[in-house]
C-alpha positions as CSV (number, residue, x, y, z in Angstrom):
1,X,107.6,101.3,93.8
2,X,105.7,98.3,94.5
3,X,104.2,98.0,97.9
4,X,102.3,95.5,100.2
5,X,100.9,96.7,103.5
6,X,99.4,94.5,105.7
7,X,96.6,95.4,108.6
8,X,94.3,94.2,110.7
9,X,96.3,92.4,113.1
10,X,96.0,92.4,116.8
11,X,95.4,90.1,120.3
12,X,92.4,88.3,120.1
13,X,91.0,85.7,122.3
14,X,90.6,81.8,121.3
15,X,87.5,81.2,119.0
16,X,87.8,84.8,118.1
17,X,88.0,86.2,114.4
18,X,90.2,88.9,112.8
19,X,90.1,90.1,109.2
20,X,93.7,90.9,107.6
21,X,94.0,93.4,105.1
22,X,96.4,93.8,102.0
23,X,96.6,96.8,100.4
24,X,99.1,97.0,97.3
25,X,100.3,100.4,95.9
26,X,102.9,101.2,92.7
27,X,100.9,98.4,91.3
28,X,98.0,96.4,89.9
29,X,97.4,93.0,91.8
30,X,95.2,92.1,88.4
31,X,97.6,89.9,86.7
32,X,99.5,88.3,90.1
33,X,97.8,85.6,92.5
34,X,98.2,86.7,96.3
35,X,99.4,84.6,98.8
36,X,98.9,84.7,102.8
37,X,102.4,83.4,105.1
38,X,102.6,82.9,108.7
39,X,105.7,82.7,110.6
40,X,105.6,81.7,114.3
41,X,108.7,82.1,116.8
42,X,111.0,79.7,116.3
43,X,109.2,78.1,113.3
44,X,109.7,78.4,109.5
45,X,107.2,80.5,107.3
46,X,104.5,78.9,105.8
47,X,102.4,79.3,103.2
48,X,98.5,79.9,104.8
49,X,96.5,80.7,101.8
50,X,96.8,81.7,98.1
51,X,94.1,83.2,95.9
52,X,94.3,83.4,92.0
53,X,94.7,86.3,89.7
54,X,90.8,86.8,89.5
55,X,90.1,84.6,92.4
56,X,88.7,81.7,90.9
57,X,91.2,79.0,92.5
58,X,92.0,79.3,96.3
59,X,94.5,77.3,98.2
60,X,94.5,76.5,102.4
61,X,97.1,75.3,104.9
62,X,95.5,72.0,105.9
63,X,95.0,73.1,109.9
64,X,93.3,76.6,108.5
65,X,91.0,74.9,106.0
66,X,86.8,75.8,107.2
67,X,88.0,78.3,109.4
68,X,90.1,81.1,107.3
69,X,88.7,82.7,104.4
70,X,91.0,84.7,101.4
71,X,89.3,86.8,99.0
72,X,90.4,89.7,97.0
73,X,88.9,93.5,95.4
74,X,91.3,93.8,92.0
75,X,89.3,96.9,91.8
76,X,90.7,98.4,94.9
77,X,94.1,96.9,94.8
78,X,93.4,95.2,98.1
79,X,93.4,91.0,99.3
80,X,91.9,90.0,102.5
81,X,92.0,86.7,104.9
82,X,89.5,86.3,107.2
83,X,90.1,84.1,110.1
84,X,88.0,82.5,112.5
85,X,87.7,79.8,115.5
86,X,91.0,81.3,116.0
87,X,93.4,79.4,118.0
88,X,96.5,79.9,119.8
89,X,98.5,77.7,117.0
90,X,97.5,80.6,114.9
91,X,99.9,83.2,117.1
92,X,102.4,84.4,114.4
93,X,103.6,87.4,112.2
94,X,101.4,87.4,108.8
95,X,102.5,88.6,105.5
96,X,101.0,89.2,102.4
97,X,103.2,88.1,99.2
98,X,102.5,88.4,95.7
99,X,103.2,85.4,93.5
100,X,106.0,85.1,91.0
101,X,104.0,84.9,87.7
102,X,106.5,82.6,86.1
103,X,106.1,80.2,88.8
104,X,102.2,80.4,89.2
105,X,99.1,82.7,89.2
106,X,96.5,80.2,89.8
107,X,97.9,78.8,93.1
108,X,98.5,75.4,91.8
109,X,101.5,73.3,94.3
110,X,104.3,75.7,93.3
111,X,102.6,78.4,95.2
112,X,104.2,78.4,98.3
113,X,107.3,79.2,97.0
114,X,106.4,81.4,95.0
115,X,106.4,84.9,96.8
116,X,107.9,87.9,95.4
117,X,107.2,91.0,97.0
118,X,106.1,90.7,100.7
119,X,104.8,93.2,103.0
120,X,106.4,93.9,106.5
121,X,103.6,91.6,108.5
122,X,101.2,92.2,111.2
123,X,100.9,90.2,114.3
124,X,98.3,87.9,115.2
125,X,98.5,87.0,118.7
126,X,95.6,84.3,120.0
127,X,95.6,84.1,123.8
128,X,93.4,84.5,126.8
């Protein structure tokens, strides 16, 4: 049964940083690029960051790029983001995704639509 767990969440305050975690299970993340989605209230989900199968090629939401960070362990089955100067446009519910492999595994412009399995989020809340 594939799985994607997400952690790491959590109420920080403005210029803080938070690392997300992205543990998969029933599966190897080896052949699959990993994606990062954001959804805020009353907004459409959107595509933060993607990281290639071996995580050569990396992808960032324009308003993220310099201050969030993806990366990835294959050998512990687990992607991270990290994520700094946060900001309280960064509130929102984050999930982890993995990318279809017929549509892309090196995050090239297809990525965003590209998730396929998704884990159930973790909140990011950025307030004072």
């Amino acid at each position: 049964q594939v799985q994607l767990v997400e952690s790491g969440g959590g109420l920080v305050q403005p210029g803080g940083s938070l690392t997300l975690s992205c543990a998969a299970s029933g599966f190897t993340v080896d052949n699959v690029a990993i994606g990062w989605f954001r959804q805020a209230p009353g907004k459409e989900r959107e595509g933060v960051s993607c990281i290639s199968r071996q995580g050569s090629r990396k992808d960032y939401l324009y308003s993220v790029k310099g201050r969030f960070t993806i990366s990835r362990r294959n050998s512990q089955n687990t992607a991270y983001l990290q994520m700094n100067s946060l900001k309280p446009e960064d509130t929102a519910v984050y999930y982890c995704a993995t990318l279809d492999p017929q549509i892309t595994y090196l995050c090239d412009d297809n990525w965003r639509g590209a998730g396929q399995y998704w884990g159930q989020g973790t909140q990011v809340t950025v307030s004072s």
